[in-house]
TIGU-740178 format. One record per residue (C-alpha): residue number from 1; residue in one letter; x, y, z. Coordinates in nm, 4 decimals. Layout:
% residues N
REC, NUM, A, X, Y, Z
...
***
This chain:
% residues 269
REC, 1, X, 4.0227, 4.0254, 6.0507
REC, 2, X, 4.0969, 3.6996, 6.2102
REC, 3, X, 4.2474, 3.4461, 6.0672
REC, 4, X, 4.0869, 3.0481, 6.0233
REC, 5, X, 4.4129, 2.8125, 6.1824
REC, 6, X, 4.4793, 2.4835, 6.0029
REC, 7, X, 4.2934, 2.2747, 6.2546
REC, 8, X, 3.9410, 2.4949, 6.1053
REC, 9, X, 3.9749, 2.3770, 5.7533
REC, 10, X, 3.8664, 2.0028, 5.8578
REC, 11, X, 3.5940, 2.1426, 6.0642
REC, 12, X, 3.4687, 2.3169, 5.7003
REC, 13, X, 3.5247, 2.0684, 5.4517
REC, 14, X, 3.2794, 1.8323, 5.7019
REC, 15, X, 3.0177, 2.1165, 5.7463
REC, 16, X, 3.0079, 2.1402, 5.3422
REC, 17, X, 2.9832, 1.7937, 5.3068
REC, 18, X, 2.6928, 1.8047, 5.5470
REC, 19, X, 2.4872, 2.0699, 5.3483
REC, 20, X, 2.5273, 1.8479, 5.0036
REC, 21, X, 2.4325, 1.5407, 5.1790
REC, 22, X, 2.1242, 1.7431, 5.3106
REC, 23, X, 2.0591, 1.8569, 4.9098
REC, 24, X, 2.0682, 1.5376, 4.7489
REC, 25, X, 1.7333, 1.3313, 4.7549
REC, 26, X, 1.7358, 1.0272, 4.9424
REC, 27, X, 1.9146, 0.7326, 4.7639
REC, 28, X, 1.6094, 0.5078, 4.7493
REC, 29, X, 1.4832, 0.7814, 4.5376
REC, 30, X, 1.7287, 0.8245, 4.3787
REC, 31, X, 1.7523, 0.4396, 4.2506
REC, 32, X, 1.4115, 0.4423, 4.1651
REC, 33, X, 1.4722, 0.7219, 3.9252
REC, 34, X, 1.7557, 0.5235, 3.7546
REC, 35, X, 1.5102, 0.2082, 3.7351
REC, 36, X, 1.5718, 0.0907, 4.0653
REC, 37, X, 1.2078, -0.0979, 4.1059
REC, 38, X, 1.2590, -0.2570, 3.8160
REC, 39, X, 1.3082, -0.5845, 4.0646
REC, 40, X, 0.9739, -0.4998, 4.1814
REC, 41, X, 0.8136, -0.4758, 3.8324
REC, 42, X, 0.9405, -0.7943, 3.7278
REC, 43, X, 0.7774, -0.9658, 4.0546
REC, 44, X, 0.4261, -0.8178, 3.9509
REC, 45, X, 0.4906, -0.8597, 3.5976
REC, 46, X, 0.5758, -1.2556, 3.7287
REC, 47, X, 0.2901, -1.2771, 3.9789
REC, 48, X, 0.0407, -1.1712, 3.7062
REC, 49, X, 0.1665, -1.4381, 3.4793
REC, 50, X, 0.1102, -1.6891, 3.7704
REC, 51, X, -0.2045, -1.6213, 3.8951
REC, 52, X, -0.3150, -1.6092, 3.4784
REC, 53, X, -0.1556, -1.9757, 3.5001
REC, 54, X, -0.3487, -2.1056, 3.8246
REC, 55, X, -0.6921, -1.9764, 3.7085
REC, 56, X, -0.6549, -2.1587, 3.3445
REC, 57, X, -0.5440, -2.4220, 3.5608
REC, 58, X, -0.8312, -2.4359, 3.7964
REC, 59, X, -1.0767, -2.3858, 3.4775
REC, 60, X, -1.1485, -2.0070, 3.5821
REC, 61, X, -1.1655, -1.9288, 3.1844
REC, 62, X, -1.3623, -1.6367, 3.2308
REC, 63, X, -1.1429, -1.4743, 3.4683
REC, 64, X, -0.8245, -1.5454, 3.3717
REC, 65, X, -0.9167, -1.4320, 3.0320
REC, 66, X, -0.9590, -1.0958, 3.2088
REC, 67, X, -0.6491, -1.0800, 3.3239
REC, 68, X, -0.4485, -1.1678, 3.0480
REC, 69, X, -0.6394, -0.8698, 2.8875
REC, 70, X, -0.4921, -0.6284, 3.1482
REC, 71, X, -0.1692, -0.8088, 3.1493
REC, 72, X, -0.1504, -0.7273, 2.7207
REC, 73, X, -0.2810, -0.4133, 2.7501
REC, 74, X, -0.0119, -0.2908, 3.0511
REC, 75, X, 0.2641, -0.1073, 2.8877
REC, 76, X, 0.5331, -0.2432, 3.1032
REC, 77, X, 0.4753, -0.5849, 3.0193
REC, 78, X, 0.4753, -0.5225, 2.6267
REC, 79, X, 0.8385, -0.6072, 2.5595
REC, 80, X, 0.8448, -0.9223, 2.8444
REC, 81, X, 0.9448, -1.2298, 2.7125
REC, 82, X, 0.6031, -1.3757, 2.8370
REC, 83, X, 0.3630, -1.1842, 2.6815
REC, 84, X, 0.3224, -1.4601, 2.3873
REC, 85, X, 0.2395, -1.7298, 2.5976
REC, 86, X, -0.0087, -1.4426, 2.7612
REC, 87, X, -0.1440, -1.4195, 2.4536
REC, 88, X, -0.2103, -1.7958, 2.3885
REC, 89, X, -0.3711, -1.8373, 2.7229
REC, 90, X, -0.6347, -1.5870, 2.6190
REC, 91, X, -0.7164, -1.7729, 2.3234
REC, 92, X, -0.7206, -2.0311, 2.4977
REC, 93, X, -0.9635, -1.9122, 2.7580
REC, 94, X, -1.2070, -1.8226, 2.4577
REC, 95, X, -1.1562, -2.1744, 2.3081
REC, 96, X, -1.2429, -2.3656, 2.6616
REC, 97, X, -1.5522, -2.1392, 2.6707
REC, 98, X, -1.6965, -2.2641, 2.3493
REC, 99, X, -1.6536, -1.8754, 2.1799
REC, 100, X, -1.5024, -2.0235, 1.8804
REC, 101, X, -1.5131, -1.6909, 1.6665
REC, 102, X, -1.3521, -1.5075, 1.9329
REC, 103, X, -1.0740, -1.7970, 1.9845
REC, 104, X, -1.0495, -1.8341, 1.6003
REC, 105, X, -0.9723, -1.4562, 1.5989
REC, 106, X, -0.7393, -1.4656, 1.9052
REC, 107, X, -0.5437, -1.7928, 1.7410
REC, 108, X, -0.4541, -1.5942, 1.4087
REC, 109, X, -0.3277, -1.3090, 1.5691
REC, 110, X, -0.0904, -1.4881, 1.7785
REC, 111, X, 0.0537, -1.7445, 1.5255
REC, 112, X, 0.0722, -1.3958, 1.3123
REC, 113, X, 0.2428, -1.1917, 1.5458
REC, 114, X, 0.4937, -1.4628, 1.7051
REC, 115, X, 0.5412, -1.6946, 1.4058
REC, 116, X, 0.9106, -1.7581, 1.4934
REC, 117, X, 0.8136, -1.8674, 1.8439
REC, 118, X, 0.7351, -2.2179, 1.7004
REC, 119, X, 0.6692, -2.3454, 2.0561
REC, 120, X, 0.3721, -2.0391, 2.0823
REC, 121, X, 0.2500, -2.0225, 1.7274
REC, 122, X, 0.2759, -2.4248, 1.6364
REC, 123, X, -0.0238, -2.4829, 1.8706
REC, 124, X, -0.1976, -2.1744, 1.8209
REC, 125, X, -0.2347, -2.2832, 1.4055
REC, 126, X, -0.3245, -2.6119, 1.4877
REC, 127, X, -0.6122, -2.5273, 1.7211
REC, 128, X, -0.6808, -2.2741, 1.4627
REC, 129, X, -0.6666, -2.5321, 1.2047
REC, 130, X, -0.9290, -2.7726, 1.3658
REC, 131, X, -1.1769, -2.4928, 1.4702
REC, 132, X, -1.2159, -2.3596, 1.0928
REC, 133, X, -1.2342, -2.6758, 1.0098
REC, 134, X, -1.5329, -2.7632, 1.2039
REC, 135, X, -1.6533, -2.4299, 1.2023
REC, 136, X, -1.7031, -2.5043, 0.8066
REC, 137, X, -1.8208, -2.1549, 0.6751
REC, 138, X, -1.8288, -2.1615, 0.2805
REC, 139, X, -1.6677, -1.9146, 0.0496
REC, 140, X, -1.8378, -1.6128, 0.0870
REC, 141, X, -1.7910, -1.2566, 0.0180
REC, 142, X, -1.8037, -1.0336, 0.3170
REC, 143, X, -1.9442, -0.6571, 0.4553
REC, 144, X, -1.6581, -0.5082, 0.1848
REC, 145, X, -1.7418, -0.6766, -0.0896
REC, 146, X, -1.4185, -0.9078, -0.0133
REC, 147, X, -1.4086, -1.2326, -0.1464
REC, 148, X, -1.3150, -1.5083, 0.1357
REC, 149, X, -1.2457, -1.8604, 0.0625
REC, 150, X, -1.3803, -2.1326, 0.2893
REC, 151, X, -1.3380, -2.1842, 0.6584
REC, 152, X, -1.1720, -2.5472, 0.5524
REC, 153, X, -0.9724, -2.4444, 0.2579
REC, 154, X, -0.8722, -2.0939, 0.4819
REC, 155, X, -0.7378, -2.3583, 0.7480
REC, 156, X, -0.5215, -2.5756, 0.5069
REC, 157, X, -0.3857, -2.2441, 0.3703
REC, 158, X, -0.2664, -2.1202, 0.6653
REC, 159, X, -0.1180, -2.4426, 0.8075
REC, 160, X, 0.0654, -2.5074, 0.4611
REC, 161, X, 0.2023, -2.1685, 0.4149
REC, 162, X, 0.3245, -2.2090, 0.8223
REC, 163, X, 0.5301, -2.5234, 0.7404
REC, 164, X, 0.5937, -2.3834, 0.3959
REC, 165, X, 0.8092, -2.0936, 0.5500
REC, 166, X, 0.9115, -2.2972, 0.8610
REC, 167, X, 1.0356, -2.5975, 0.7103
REC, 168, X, 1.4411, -2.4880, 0.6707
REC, 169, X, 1.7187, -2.6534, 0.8323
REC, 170, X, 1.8442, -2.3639, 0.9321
REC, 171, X, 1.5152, -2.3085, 1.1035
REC, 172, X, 1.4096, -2.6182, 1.2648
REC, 173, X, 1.8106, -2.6862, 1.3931
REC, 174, X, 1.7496, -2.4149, 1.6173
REC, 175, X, 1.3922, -2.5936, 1.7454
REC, 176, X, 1.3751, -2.7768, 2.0595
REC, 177, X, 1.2608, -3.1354, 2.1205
REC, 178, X, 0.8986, -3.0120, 2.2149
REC, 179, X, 0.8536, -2.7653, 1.9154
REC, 180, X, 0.9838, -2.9791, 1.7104
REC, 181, X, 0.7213, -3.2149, 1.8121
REC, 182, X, 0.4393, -2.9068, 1.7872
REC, 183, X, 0.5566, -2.8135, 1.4736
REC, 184, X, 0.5077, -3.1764, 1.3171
REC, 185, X, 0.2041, -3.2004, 1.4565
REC, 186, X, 0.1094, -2.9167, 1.2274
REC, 187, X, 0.2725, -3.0607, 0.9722
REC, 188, X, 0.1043, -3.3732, 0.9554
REC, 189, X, -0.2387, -3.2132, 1.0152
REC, 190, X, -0.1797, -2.9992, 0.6760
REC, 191, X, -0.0957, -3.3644, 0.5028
REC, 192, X, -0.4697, -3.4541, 0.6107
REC, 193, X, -0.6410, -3.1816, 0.5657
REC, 194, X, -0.4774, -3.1844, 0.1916
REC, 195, X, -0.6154, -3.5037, 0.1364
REC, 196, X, -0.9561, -3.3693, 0.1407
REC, 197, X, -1.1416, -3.3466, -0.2226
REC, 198, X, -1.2419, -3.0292, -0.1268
REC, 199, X, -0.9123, -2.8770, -0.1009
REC, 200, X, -0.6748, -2.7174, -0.3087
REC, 201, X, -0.3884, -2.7210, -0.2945
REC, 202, X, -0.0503, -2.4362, -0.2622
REC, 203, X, 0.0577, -2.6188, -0.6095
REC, 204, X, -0.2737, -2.6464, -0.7314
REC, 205, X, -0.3445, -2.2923, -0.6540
REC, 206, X, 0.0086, -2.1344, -0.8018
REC, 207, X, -0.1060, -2.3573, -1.1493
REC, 208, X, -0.4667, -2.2372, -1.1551
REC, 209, X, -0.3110, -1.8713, -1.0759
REC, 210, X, -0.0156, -1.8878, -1.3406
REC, 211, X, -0.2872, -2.0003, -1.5808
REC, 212, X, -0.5218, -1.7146, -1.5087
REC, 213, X, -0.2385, -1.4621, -1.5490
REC, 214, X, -0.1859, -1.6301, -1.8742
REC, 215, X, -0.5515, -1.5716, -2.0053
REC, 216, X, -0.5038, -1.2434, -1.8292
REC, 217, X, -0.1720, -1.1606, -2.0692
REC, 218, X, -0.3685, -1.3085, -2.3687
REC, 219, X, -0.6631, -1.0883, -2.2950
REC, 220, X, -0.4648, -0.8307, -2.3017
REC, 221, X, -0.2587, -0.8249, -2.6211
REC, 222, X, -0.5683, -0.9294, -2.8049
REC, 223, X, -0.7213, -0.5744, -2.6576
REC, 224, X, -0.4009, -0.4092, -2.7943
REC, 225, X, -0.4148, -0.5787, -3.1117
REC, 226, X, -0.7476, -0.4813, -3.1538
REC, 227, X, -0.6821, -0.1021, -3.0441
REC, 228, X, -0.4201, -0.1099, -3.2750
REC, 229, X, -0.6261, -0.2509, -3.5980
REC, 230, X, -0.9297, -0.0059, -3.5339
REC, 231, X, -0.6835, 0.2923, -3.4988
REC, 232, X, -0.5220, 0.1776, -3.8048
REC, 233, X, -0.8290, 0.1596, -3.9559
REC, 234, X, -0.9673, 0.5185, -3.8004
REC, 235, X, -0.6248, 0.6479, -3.9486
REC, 236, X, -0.7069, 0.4726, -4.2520
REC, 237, X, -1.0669, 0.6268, -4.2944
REC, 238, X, -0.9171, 1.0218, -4.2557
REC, 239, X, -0.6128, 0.9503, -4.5129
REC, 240, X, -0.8759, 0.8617, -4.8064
REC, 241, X, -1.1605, 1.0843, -4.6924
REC, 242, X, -0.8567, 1.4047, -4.6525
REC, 243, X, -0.7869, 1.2903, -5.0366
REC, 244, X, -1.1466, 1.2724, -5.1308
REC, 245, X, -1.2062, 1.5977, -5.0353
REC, 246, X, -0.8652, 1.8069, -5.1422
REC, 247, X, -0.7037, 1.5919, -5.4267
REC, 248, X, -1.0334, 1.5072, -5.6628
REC, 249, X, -1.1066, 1.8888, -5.7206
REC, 250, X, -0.7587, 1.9154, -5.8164
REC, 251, X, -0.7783, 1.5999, -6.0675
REC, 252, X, -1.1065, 1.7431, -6.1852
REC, 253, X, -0.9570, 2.0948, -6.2866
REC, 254, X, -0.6568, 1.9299, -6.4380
REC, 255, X, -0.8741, 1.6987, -6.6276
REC, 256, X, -1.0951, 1.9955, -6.7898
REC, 257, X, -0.7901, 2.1905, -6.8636
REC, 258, X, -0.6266, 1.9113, -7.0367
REC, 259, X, -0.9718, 1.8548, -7.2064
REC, 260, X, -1.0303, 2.2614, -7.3120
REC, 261, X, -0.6500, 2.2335, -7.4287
REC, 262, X, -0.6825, 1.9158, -7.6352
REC, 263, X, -1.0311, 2.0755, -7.8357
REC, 264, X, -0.8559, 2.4553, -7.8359
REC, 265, X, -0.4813, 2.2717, -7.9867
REC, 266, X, -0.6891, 1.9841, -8.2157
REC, 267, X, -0.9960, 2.1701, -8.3818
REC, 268, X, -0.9496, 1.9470, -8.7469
REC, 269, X, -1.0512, 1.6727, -8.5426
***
């Protein structure tokens, strides 16, 4: 059998270095798989944004309202760091269209979802704010029985509970100049709005609450203390009927015996 010499060995390692080279996918492929186009997402998920920006811009409501709907509804772009301001632009697009229920539906469901992104969910309360308010529905109940409080007295609510849990200085330290400037803006548009005869107030509406739990407690004892008195009374009822019945026949017997004993021990008398 003949023997490989020394200067073989080099020519094998090379060949088997060929053949795994020839294995292995290509390495474009290969960074792809390990989230190489992310780059390339990133400059759609950034072009998208854009071109939503230019047609709000240009007043194309209607269309770019359509594409921030894609853009939200894409799973890739759920986590970006734009998809608030996505979202604001939609109801935005509603509002500049004169839908008001849609944008009044849109608004809460930003300022809801992104309430710590003061510089996304300041605006969208205000504009939510001003459209209840002129919207102007009255309490109501709706489809589920449900009772809902005014459009005006729902848009106070909201803004005062916003600057309610907002107003920390822990909180607003960490604002920038231009929310800071949104947020006051709500701020001072809940100080109007509060003004209003109509409205109630968060104070006024803890009192009238506290007070109604009050009645509510009072209502309640009295229904125990009247449970209590007519079981008393039920218990009461069965004690003297249960000796009516068992102990009279008794006193009755012992009564003629001591009678028959009294005539039978006494007859001179």
């Amino acid at each position: 059998m003949k023997r490989f010499g020394l200067r073989t060995y080099p020519l094998l390692a090379a060949l088997v270095i060929a053949c795994l080279a020839l294995m292995l996918p290509p390495q474009s492929s290969r960074a792809a798989d390990a989230g190489g186009d992310l780059p390339d997402r990133q400059q759609t998920e950034e072009s998208a944004r854009t071109w939503i920006r230019l047609q709000m811009e240009r007043g194309e409501y209607e269309s770019a309202a359509e594409a921030a709907r894609n853009y939200i509804d894409d799973r890739v772009n759920q986590n970006t760091r734009r998809l608030p301001e996505v979202c604001l632009w939609l109801a935005e697009s509603y509002d500049k269209r004169g839908l008001r229920d849609d944008a009044i539906a849109t608004y809460v469901k930003v300022w809801a979802a992104y309430m710590g992104s003061v510089g996304i969910s300041a605006p969208a309360i205000k504009r939510y704010m001003e459209l209840g308010w002129e919207r102007n529905l009255p309490e109501r109940t709706d489809d589920s029985g449900r009772r809902c409080v005014s459009d005006r007295q729902s848009a106070y609510n909201a803004g005062a509970r916003f600057i309610e849990a907002t107003d920390r200085p822990e909180f607003r330290d960490q604002m920038t100049a231009g929310e800071l400037e949104k947020w006051d803006a709500v701020r001072r548009l809940v100080a109007t709005y509060a003004a209003d005869p109509g409205i109630k107030t968060l104070e006024a509406q803890r009192m009238a609450s506290a007070e109604q739990g009050g009645k509510k407690l009072d209502i309640g004892l009295g229904w125990i203390v009247a449970v209590g008195l007519t079981f008393a009374a039920f218990v009461a009822m069965v004690v003297w009927s249960w000796r009516r019945n068992c102990l009279s026949p008794r006193i009755r017997e012992s009564g003629e015996q001591g009678a028959k004993e009294y005539t039978v021990g006494d007859p001179d008398d």
